[in-house]
Z-matrix of the N, CA and C atoms (Angstrom, degrees):
N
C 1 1.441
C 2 1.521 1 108.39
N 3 1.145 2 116.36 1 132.54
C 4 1.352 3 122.19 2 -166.09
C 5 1.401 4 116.22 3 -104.63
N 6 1.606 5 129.09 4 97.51
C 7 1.653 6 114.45 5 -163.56
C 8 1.256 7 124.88 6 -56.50
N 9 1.242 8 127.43 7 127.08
C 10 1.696 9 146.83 8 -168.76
C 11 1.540 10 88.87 9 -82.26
N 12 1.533 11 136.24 10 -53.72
C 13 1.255 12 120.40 11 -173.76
C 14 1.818 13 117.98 12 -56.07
N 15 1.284 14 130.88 13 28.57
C 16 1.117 15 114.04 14 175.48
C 17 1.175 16 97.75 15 -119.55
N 18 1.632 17 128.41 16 -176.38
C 19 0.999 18 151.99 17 -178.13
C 20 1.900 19 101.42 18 -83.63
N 21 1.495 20 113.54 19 133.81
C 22 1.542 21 105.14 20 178.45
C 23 1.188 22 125.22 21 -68.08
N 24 1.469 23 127.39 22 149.78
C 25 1.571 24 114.87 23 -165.48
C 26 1.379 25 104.66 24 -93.59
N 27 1.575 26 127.89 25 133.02
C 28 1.629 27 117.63 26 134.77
C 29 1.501 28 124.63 27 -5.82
N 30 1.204 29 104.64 28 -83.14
C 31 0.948 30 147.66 29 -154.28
C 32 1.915 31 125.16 30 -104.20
N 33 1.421 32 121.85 31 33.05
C 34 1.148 33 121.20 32 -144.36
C 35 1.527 34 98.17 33 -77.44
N 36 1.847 35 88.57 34 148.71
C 37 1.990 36 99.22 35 159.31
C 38 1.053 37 93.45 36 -130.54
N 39 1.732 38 111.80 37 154.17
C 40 1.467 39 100.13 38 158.19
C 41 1.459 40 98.00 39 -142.08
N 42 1.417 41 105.20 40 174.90
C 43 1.514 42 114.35 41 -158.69
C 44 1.545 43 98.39 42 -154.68
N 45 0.828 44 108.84 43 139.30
C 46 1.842 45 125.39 44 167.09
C 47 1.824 46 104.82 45 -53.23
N 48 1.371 47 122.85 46 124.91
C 49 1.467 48 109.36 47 178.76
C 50 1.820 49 87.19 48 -91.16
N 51 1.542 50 90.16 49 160.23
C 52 1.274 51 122.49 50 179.39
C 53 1.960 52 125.96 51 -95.89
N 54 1.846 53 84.37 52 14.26
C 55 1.639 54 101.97 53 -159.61
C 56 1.832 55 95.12 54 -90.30
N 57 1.315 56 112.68 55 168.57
C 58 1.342 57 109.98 56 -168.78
C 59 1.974 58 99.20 57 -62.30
N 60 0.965 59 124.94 58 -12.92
C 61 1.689 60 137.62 59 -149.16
C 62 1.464 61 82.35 60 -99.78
N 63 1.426 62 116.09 61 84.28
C 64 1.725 63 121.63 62 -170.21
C 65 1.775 64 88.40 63 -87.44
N 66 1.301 65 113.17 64 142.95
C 67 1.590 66 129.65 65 149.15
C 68 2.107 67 85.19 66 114.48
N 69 1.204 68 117.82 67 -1.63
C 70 1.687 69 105.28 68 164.18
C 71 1.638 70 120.88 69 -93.81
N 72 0.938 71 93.07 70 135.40
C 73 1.282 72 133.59 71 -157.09
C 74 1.790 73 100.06 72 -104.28
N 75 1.014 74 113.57 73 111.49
C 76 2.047 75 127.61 74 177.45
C 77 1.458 76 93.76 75 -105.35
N 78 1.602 77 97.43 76 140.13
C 79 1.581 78 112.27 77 171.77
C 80 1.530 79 94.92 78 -132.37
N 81 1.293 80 108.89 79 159.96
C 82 1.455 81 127.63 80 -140.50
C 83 1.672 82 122.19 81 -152.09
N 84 1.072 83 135.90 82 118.28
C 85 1.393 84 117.92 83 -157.48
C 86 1.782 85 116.71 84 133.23
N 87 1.303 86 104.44 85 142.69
C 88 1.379 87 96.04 86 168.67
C 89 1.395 88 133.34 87 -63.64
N 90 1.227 89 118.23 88 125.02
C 91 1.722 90 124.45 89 -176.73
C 92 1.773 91 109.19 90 -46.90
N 93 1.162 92 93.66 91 155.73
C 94 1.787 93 93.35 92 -170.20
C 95 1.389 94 80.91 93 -91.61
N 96 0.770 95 146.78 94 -45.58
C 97 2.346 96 132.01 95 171.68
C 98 1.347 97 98.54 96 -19.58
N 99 1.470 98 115.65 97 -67.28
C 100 1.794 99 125.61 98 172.29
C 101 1.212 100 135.07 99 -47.07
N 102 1.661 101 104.12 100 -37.13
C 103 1.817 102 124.18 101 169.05
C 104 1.319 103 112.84 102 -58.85
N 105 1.806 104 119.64 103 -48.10
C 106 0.870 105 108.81 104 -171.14
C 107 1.387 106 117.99 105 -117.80
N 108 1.696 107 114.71 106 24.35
C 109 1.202 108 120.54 107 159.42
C 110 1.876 109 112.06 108 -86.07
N 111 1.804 110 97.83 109 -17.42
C 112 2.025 111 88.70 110 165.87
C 113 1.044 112 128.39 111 -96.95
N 114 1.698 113 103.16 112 7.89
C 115 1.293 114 98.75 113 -169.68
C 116 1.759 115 86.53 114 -101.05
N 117 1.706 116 143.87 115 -34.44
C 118 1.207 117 113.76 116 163.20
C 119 1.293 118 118.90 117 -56.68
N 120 1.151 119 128.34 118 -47.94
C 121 1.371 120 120.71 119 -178.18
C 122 1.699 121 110.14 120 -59.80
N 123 0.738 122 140.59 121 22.91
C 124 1.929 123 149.90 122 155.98
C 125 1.302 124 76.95 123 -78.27
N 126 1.525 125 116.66 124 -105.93
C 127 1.524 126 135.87 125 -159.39
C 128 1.743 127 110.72 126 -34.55
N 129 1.264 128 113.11 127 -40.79
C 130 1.431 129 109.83 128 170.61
C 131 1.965 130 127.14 129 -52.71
N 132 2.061 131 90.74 130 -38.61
C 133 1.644 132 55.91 131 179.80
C 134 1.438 133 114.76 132 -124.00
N 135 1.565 134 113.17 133 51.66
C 136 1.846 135 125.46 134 117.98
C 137 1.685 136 108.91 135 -27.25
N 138 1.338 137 97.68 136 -73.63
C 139 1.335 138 123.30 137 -171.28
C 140 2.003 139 98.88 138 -47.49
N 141 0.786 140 75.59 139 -50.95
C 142 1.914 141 69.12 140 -166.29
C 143 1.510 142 110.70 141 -87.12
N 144 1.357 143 114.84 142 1.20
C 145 1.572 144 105.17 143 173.07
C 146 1.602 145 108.24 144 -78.82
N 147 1.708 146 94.09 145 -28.34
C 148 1.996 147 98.13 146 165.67
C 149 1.836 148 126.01 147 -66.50
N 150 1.490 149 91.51 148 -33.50
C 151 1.790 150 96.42 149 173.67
C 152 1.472 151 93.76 150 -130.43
N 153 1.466 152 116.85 151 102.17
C 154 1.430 153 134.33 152 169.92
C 155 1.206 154 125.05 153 -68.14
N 156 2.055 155 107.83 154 -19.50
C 157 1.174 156 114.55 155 170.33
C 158 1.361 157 124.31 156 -66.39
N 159 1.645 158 125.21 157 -16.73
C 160 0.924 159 118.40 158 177.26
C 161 1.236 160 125.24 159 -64.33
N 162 1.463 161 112.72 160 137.52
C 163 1.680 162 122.09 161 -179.36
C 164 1.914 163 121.27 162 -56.15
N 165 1.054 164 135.83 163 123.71
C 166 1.326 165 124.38 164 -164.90
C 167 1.835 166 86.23 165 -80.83
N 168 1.090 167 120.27 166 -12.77
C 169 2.005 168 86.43 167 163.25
C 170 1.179 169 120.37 168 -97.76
N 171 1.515 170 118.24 169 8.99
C 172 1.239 171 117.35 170 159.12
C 173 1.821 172 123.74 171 -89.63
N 174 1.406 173 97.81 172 -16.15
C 175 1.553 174 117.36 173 162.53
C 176 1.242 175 91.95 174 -75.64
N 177 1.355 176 149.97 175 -58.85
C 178 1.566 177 122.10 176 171.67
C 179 1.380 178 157.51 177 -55.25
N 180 1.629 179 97.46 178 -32.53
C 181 1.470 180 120.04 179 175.64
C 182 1.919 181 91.10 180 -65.65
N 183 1.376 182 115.43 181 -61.51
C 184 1.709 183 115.02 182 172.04
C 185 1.294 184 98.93 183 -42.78
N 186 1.144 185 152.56 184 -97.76
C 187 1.433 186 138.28 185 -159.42
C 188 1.710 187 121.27 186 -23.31
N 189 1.767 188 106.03 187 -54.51
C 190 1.632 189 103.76 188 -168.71
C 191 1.440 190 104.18 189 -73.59
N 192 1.825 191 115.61 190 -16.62
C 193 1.548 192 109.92 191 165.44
C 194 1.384 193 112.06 192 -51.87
N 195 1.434 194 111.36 193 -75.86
C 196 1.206 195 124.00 194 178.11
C 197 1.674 196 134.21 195 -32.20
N 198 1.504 197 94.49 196 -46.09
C 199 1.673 198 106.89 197 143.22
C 200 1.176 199 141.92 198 -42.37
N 201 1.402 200 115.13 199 -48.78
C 202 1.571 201 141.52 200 168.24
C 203 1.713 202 111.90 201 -62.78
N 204 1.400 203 107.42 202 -37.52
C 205 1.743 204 105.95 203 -167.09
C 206 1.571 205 73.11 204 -83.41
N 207 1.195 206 154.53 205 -70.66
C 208 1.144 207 154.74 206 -133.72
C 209 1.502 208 101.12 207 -50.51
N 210 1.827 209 115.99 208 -73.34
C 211 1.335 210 138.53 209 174.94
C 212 1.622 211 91.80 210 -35.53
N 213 1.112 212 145.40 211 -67.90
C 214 1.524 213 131.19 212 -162.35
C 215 1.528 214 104.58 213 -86.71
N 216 0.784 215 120.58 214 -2.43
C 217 2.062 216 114.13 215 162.66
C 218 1.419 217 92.16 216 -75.47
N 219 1.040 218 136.72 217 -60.46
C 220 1.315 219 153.11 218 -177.67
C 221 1.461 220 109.44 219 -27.17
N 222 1.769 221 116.44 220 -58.62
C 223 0.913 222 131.36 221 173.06
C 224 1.641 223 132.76 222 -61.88
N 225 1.497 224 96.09 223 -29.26
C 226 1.727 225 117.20 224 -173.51
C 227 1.613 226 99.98 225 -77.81
C-alpha cells in the first residue's frame, strides 16, 4: 500500500518497509512541487542575469508559484 498522505514524488522509489506494519510501502524522492519549482527557477535566472537586482528569494517564492499553477493544470 502506497501512502496517499505524502507529497508525489519526481522521482519515485519504493521499497517494502522493514517496520513491524508489514504490507507499507515508503516512497522516496524529490516531490514534483520541487521538480518543477527547479525547473522554473532554470528559466528564471536568464531573466535575472538582465535585472541582477532581483532578490534570489524572490526568484524562489516565483518558482513554488510557478510550481503550484503547474500541480493544478495537472489536475484540470
Amino acid at each position: 500500500m502506497i501512502q496517499t498522505n505524502q507529497p508525489e514524488s519526481a522521482f519515485p522509489s519504493t521499497f517494502k518497509s522493514l517496520s513491524p506494519e508489514e504490507g507499507q510501502t515508503h516512497r522516496w524522492g524529490m516531490t514534483l512541487r520541487d521538480y518543477f519549482a527547479a525547473k522554473a527557477m532554470q528559466g528564471m535566472f536568464d531573466y535575472w542575469h538582465e535585472n541582477p537586482n532581483l532578490e534570489f528569494e524572490h526568484i524562489a517564492s516565483c518558482s513554488y508559484d510557478m510550481a503550484d499553477a503547474m500541480l493544478k493544470a495537472r489536475e484540470a
